[in-house]
N, C-alpha and C positions, 0 to 999 in steps of 0.2 A: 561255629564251624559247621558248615552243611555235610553232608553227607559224603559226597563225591572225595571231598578233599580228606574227610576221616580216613575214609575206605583208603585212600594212595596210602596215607603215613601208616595205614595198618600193613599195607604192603609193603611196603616200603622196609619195617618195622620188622616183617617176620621174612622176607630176603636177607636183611642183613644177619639177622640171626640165624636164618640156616647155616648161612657162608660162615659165620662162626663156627659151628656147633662141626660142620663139613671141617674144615679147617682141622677143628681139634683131633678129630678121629682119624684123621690122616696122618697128624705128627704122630700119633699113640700107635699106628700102625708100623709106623717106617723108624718107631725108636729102633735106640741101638746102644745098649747099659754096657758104658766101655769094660766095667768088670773084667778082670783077667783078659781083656786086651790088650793087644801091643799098639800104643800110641810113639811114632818118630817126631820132634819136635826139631825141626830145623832152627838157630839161633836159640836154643834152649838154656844157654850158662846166665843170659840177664835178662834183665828185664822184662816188656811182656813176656818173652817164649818163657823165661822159667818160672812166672807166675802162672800161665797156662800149663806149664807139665807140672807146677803141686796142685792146682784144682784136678788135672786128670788123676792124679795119684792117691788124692783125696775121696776120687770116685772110682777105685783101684786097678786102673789101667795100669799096665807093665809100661815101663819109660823106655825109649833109646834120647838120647838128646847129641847135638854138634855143634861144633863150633871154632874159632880157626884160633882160640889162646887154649894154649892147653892147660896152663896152671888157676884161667876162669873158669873153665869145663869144669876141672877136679873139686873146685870150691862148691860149684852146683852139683856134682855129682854128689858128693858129703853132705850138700843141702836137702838134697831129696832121701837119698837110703837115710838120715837121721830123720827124717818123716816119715817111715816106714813103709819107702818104696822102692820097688825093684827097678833097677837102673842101670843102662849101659849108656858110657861117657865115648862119643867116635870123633878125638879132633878131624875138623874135614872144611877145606874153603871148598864153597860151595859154587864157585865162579869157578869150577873146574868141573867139569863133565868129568871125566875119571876119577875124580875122587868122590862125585856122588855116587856113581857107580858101585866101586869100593865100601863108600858108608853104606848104602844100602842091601850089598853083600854080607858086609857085618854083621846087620841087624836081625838080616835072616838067616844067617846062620845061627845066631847066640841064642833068636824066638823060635825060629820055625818060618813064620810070617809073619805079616806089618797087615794091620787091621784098619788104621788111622794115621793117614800123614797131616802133617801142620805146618805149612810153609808160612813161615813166620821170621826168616831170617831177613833183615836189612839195617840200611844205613840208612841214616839224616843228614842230607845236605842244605846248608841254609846259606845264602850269600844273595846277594842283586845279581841277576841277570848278566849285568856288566861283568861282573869277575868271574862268569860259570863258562867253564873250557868244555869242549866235543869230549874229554876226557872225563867228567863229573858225569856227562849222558852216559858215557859206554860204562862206567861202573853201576849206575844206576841200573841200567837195563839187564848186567849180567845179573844181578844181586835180588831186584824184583820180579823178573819178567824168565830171563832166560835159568836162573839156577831152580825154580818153582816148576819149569818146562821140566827139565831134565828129573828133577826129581819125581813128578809124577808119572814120566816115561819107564823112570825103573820100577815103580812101584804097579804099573799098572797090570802087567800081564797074569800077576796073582790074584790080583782084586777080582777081575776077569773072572778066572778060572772056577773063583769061589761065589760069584756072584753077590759080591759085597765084599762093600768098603765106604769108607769115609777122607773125603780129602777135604780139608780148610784152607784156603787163600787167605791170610792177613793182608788186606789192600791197604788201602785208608780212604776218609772221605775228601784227601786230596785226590781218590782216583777219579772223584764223580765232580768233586769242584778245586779246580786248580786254582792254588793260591800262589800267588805275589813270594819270591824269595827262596821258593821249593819248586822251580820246576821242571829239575831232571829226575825230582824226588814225585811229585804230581805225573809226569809225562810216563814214569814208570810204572806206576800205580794204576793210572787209565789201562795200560796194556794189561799188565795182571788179573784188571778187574775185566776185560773182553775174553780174554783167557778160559778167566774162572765161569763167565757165565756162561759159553759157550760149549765149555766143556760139560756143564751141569746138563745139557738139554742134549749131549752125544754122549754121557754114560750112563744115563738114567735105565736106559733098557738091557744095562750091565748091573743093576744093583748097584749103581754106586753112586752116593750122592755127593755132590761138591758143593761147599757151601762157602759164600764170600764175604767177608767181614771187611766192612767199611769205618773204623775207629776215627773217633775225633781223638779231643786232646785228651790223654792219660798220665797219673801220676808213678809212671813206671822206674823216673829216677833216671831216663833216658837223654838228659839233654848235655848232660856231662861229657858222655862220648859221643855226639853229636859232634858234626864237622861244620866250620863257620869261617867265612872270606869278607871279606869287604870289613868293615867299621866292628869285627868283631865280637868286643866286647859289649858294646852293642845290642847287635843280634841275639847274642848270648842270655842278655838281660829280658830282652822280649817275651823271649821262646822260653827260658825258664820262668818266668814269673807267669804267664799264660798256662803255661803245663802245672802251675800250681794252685790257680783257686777255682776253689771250688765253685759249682755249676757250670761255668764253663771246663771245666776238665773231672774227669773221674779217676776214682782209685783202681790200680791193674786189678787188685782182687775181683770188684765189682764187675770191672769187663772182660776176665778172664772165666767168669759165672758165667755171663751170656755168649761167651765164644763157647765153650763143651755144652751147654744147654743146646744151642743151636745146632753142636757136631751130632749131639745124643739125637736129635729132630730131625736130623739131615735136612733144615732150612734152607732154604737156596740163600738169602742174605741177611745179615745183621747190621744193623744200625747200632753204633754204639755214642751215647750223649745226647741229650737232646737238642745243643747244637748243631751236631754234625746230621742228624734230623731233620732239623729245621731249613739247614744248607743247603740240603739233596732238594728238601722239598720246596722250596721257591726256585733252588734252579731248570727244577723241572720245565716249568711251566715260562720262565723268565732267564734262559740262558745269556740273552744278551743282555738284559741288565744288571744280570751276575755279575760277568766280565768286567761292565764299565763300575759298578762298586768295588770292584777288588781294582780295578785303577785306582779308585779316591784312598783304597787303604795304602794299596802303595808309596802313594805319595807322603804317608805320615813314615814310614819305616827308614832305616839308615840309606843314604847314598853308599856307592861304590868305595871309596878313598880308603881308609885304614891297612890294612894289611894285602888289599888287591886280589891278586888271584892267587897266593898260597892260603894254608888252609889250617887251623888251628880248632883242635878237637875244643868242648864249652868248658873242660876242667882247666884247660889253659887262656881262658876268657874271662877271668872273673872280673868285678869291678865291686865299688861300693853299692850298686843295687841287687847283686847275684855274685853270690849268696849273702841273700839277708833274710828279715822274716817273710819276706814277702813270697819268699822259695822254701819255705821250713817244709811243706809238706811234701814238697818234690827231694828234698835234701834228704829228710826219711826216709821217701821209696829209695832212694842211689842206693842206701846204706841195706837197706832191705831186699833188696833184689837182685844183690851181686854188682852194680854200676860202679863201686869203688874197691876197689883193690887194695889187700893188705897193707898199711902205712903212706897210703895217701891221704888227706886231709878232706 
């Protein structure tokens, strides 16, 4: 190796390590130890949101949590205070501008003030293209896009004042690559995630950092109440057996780690899985031939025909392949993380 070329990779070598070493003194500057914080958890009674508000609570953040069942709420609220956390339970649909209003009146009344929001609340729409109505999109969009607006509009004028705060967007890496069968769920998610970065680079000289979480597949127990059209049962079968093995999907505890790790860092985004990694990262550079591969997956997935355009949650989709072993670990998160309700199967 001659000289010349040592010299580069010695530069080369101590660049990259500065921008490490840079890197790290900057998270450690901009922590933020939720301790005795007040963390709002929007969708907090299941799945991710309420395995996200017991990792906050385990790093002893004060809880408010929402959500539109009120007898799933009280189950997560008993979940959490029997963990030894403080907790305010505000049923609230969050597709109502006045009632986030309201919850967010709540919260600061019962705290004082909200330190940490977590928009984290949505649905899972799965069906073909063919059975998805203008009505799947406008839900989609109040639930990811527009309820995530309004809630960080109420929360902001204190954040403001105090020059700090922390806000999390739960996207997904359908917002950076849109997949086949998800996309008023994908279409929603892209806006969230323009949203959230946009917002990250007009509050920063507020103290406030936004940070965007891009999740692949997780073992949150979520595919249960998932909503599914076309072929079903099906669908049904895909989507939970996918959300259940391992490498390709993670466990919520694991990526509810790296979502408060990221809040405590005020990261601007999280990668979660290293599929969904991997995703973002060849899309980058190859978005059109993202596209034309997620054609060839399409083509292996159910046609339109089964059940058409009404809509059947996945606990009402089962078949001989879901639930079986092949869902045992997804079937434990349900049971684990609030997704089944007392005396359902």
């Amino acid at each position: 190796m001659n000289a010349i070329v040592r010299k580069g990779l010695l530069a080369t070598a101590a660049g990259a390590g500065s921008i490490l070493i840079g890197r790290a003194l900057i998270r450690r500057a901009r922590r933020l130890d939720p301790r005795g914080g007040v963390a709002l958890v929007t969708g907090g009674s299941r799945g991710f949101g309420l395995t996200i508000a017991r990792e906050l609570a385990s790093r002893g953040a004060r809880l408010a949590i929402c959500a539109r069942d009120v007898d799933e709420l009280e189950r997560a609220r008993q979940d959490l205070a029997g963990r030894g956390a403080e907790v305010l339970a505000v049923p609230c649909d969050l597709t109502e501008p006045d009632q986030i209003r309201r919850l967010v009146g709540e919260v600061r009344a019962h705290y004082g003030h909200i330190d940490i929001l977590v928009n984290n609340a949505g649905i899972i729409q799965v069906r073909p293209f063919e059975t998805t109505t203008t009505e799947d999109f406008d839900r989609a969009m109040k639930t990811h896009f527009w309820a995530p607006l309004h809630a960080i509009l109420e929360v902001l004028p204190e954040m403001r004042s105090r020059k700090s705060g922390r806000i999390v967007n739960i996207a997904s890496v359908g917002g950076a690559v849109s997949a086949p069968h998800l996309v008023p769920y994908g279409s929603s998610k892209f806006a969230l995630r323009g949203l959230s970065e946009g917002l990250r680079a007009e509050l920063l000289k507020d103290g406030i950092h936004v940070t965007t979480v891009l999740p692949g597949l997780m073992r949150t127990g979520s595919p249960r109440n998932a909503e599914f059209k076309g072929q079903h049962r099906a669908e049904y079968a895909i989507f939970s057996i996918s959300d259940s093995i391992p490498g390709l999907s993670i466990s919520a505890e694991a990526a509810a780690r790296s979502v408060v790790n990221a809040l405590e860092h005020g990261d601007p985004e999280v990668i979660i899985t290293l599929p969904a990694k991997l995703a973002v990262l060849f899309h980058g550079p190859f978005p059109g031939l993202t596209a034309d591969l997620m054609g060839l997956l399409n083509r292996l997935l159910p046609g339109p025909g089964g059940i058409g355009t009404r809509s059947a949650l996945g606990k009402d989709s089962t078949s001989r392949l879901s639930p079986s072993w092949l869902t045992t670990l997804n079937e434990a998160a349900a049971r684990r993380n609030n997704e089944v309700a007392p005396g359902e199967a």
